[in-house]
Structure formats: C-alpha cells, structure tokens
N, C-alpha and C positions, 0 to 999 in steps of 0.2 A: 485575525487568522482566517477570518471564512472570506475575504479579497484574493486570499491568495488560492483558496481553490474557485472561486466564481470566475478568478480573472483568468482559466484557464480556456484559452477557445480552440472550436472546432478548426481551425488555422492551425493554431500552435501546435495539437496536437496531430495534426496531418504532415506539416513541416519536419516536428521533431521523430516520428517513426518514418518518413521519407529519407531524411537525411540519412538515417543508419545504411541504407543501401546506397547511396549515392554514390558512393566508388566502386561496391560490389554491392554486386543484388541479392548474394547467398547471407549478406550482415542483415537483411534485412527482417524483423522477429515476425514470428506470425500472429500476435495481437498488440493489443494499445499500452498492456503494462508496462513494460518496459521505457516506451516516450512518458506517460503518467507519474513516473516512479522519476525519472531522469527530470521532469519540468517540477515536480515536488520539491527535490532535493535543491534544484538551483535557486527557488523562489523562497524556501525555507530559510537556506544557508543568509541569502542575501538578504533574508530580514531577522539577521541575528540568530538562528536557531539554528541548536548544536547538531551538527549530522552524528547519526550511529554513536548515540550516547550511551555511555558503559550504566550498566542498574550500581554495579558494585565496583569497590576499590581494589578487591582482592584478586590478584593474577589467575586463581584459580578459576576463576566464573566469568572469564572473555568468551567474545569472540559473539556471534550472530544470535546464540542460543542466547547468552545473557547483555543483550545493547535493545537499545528501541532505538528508532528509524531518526524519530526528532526529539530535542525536550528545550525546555526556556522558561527560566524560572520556577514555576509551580505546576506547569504543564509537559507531559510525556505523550509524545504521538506515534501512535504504530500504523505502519500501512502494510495492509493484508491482501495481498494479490496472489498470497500461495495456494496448497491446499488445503482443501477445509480439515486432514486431519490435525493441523495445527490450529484451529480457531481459538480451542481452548486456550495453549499455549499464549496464543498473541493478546484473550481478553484477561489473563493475568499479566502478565508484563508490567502495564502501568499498575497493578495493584502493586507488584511484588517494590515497586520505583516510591509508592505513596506512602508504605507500611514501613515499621519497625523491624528490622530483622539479626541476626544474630552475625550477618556476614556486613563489614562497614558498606555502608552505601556510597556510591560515587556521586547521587542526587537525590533529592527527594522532592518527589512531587505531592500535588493535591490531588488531580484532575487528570485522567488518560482521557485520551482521543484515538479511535480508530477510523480509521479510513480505510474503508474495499468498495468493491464493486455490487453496482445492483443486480439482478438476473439479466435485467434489461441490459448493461452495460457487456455482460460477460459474452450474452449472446452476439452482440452488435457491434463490439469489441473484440471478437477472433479467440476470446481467453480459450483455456484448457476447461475442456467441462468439470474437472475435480478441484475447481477452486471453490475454496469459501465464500460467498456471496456475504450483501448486508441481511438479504431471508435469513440466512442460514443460522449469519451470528445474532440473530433475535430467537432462535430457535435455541440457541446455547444460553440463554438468560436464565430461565429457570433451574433449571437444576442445579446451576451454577452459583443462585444470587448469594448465598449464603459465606462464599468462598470470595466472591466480588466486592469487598469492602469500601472500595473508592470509589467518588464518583468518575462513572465512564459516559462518554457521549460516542455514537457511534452512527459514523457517517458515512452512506452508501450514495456513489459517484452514479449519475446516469449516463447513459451512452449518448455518444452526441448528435446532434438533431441532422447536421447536413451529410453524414457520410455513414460509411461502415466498412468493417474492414471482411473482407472476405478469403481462406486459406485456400492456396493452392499449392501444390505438390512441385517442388524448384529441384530437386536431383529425389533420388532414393533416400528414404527418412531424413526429408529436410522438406521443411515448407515455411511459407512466406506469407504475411499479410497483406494484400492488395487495398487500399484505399478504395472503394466506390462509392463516389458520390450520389445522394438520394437524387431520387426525379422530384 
C-alpha cells in the first residue's frame, strides 16, 4: 500500500493539477488536493480497493458522512484534506468500520489508515489554512484514545521537493494555483 503513495511524483502531481486547467484556466483549483485525491483514487481503484466504501448496509446512514474514501479486506482508508473541524469525525470512521455495532455493517475492518497533509505540505501545497493537518490529528490522539479502539496508522503527506504551488487571484473570489518550480 505504501508504493502507491511513494510512487506518487512531483511530475505527476504537477501534470495532474495542470491538466484541470488545460482547456479553461478558471478549472484550475488553487492547491494540490484535489490532483492528490484524484491520483489516490486512480491508483487505489486500480489496485483492487473499493472507492467510497459504505461503513453500513442500512440506507439510512449513506452518503459521505457514513463511507470512507478506500477499504480491502481488513483495511479502511480515510483521506483528510478537509477542515480540521472534522478530524474527529475522520479518526472514528475506521473505528466505527472495525467495531460491532447495532446498525448491519457493509464491512468490517481491523486497521484504519488515514492519510492528510503535513504543515509542510499545506503550506507548499496552496491548502486552505483551516485544514487539518498530520500535527493536528496527533493533537486529537489523546483525548481521544479511549474512544479510538482500532488500530489507526496515520500518515502525513510532504510537500514536494521541486515545486510549489502558489494562489493568485483569477476573477473576483476565484483563485488559482500556479505551479512554481524551486530554484
């Protein structure tokens, strides 16, 4: 699992948020998550792993609030590029996917995995300052730990070594990420 996020390069990811503007430069997002989230899902999908996999069976408990991003077999993967007032929300998820619960499960796992951004990455990456970082969601462990019964591994992306993405302002509240390559 960890090939498929190493084998992601600062290429791929410059390609993949360049192409969203290539026919129009207002599609173009103003940071990295979006390409990150997009080469995710393609590399996941294509090595067997369910995209937006339901927690539960019951039609009641659809839809974003109750799915995680990936799962396969015993393992549940959440990716956290939102805002941190959801961290909580995102480090239960795979619990609620591992446990017992009164509503039938669609899977069950052993193991969550989350995946966000480091400070580094958010910064250098063009993110929204109100995203939850990997700081953050180590900040949310303790108080937490007692309600966190699974095991979770939580993994914080770095920003990439040759570029960065820089916002500038494309019409009246709309802005765009520009690629700048390091000297």
């Amino acid at each position: 699992m960890t090939d498929l996020l190493t084998g992601i390069s600062d290429e791929d990811l410059i390609a993949k948020h360049e192409s969203y503007g290539a026919d129009n430069l207002v599609r173009t997002p103003k940071s990295l998550s979006k390409a990150i989230n997009d080469l995710l899902k393609e590399r996941f999908v294509a090595n067997e792993w369910s995209a937006e996999s339901a927690i539960f069976q019951n039609p009641n408990y659809t839809g974003d609030t109750w799915r995680l991003d990936f799962a396969k077999e015993t393992i549940s993967i959440e990716v956290g590029f939102n805002h941190s007032s959801v961290i909580a929300w995102n480090l239960i998820k795979p619990v609620l996917a591992s446990e017992l619960n009164h509503v039938e499960k669609a899977i069950q796992t052993k193991i969550g995995i989350l995946i966000t951004a480091t400070s580094n990455l958010k910064t250098r990456g063009g993110f929204d300052n109100a995203i939850g970082t990997y700081e953050k969601y180590l900040d949310y462990l303790p108080p937490l730990q007692n309600m966190l019964t699974a095991p979770l591994f939580i993994i914080g992306l770095e920003a990439p070594e040759s570029f960065h993405i820089v916002q500038e302002q494309f019409a009246p509240r709309k802005k765009i990420g520009r690629v700048v390559i390091n000297p």
